[in-house]
C-alpha positions in Angstrom: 19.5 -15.1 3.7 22.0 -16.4 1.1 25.1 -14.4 -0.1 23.7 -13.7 -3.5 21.2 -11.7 -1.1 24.0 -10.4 0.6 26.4 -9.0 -2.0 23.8 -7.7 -3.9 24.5 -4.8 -5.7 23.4 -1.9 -4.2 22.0 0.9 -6.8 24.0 3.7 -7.6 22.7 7.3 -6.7 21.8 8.4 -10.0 20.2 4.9 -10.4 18.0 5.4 -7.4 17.0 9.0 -8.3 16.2 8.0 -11.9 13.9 5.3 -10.9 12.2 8.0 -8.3 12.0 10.4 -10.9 9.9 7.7 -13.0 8.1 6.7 -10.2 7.4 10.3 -8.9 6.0 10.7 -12.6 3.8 8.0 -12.5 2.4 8.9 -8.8 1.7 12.3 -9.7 -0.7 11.1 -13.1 -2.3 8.9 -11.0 -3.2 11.2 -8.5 -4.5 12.9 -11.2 -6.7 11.1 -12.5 -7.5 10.0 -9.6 -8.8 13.2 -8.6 -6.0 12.2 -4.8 -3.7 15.8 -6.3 -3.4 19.1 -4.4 -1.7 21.7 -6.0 0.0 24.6 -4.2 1.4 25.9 -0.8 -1.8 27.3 0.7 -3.9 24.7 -0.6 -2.1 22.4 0.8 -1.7 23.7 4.2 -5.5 23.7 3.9 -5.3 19.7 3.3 -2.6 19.5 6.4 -4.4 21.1 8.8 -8.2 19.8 7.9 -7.2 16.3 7.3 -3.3 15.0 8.0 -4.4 11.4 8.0 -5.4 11.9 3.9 -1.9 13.4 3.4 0.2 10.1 1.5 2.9 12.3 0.0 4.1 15.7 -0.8 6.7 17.1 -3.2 8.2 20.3 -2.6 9.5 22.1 -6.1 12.1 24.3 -5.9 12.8 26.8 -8.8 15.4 29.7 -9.0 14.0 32.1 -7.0 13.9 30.0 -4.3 16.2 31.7 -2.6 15.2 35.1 -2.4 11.9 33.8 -1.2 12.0 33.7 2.7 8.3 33.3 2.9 8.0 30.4 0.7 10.8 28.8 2.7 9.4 29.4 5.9 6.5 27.3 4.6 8.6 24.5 3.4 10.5 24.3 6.7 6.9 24.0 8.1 5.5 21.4 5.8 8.4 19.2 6.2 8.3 19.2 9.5 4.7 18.5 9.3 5.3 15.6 7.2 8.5 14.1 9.3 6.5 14.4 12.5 3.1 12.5 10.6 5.2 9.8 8.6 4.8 11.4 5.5 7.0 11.0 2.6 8.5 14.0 0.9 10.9 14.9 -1.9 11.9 18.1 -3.8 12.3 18.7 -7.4 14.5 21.5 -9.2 12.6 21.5 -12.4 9.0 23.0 -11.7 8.5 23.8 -15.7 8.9 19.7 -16.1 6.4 19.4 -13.0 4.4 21.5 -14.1 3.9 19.9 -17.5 3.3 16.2 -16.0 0.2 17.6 -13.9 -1.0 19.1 -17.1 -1.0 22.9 -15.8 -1.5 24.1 -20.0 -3.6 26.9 -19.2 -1.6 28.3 -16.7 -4.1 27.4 -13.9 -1.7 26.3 -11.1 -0.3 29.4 -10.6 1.8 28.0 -7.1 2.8 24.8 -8.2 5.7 24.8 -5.1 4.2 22.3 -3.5 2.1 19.1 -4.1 -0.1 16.9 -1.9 -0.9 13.0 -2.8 -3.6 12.1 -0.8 -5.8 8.9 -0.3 -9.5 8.7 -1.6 -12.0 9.0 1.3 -13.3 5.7 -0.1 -9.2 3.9 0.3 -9.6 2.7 -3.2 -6.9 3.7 -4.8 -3.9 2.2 -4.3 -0.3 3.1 -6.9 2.7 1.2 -6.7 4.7 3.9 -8.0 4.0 5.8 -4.4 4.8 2.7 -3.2 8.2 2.9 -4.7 8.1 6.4 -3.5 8.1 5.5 0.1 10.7 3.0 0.3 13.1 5.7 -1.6 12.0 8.1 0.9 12.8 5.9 3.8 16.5 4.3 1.8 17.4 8.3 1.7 16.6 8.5 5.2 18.9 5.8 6.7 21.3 7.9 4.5 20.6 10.9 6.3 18.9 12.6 3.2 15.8 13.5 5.3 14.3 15.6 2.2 16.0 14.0 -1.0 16.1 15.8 -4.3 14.7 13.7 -7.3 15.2 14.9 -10.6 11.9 14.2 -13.2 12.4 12.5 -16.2 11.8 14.2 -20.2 8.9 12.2 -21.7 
């Protein structure tokens, strides 16, 4: 290791969580299209239960009613600790007007869009390295004891 290696310098917060934000973006378009997206609490509890190993990543979105909701944070409680105890990596967002616009919900179709499952292609052909990204900000945020960090989604 040289000291250029050493002294790099270390991203700010803001830095970090923009580049997730991008990143988080990306994943979720991807999954889209590649048909790897699960859209909502229930559905996704579905996923969790039937198949954990498919499960690559989840996103919790939080919106302003959040916290008058005790049922929908008795499932988040539940879904995280699903995902710590399996390895999974998962983030929250704030802005789930901006989320749901990037998974292209026009028509009004994801009615529950609190929570969102990334999974892997029975086939293990898809592979993004925007999820990629996505897991080594999950595991940076944990060494800084930010077990569930907040990204915040870029405007396009």
């Amino acid at each position: 290791m040289t000291l250029e290696e050493v002294s790099a310098p270390v991203q700010e917060p803001g830095e970090r969580g923009a580049c997730a934000g991008a990143a988080l973006g990306d994943a979720l378009l991807s999954a889209k299209d590649n048909a790897c997206l699960t859209v909502g609490v229930y559905e996704s509890a579905k996923v969790m239960n039937l198949d954990p190993d498919s499960v690559s990543f989840c996103v919790l979105a939080v919106d302003e009613g959040f916290g008058c909701d005790v049922a929908l944070q008795i499932h988040f409680t539940l879904i995280q600790s699903f995902c710590f105890d399996n390895g999974i990596g998962v983030v929250r967002v704030s802005d789930t007007q901006r989320l749901a616009d990037i998974i292209g919900d026009e028509a009004g179709e994801f009615e529950d869009a609190h929570c969102l499952l990334i999974t892997n292609p029975a086939d293990g052909s898809w592979e993004d390295p925007a999820l990629e990204k996505l897991h080594l900000f999950c595991e940076e945020s944990r060494g800084l004891n930010d077990w569930v960090p907040e990204i915040t989604l870029p405007e396009r």
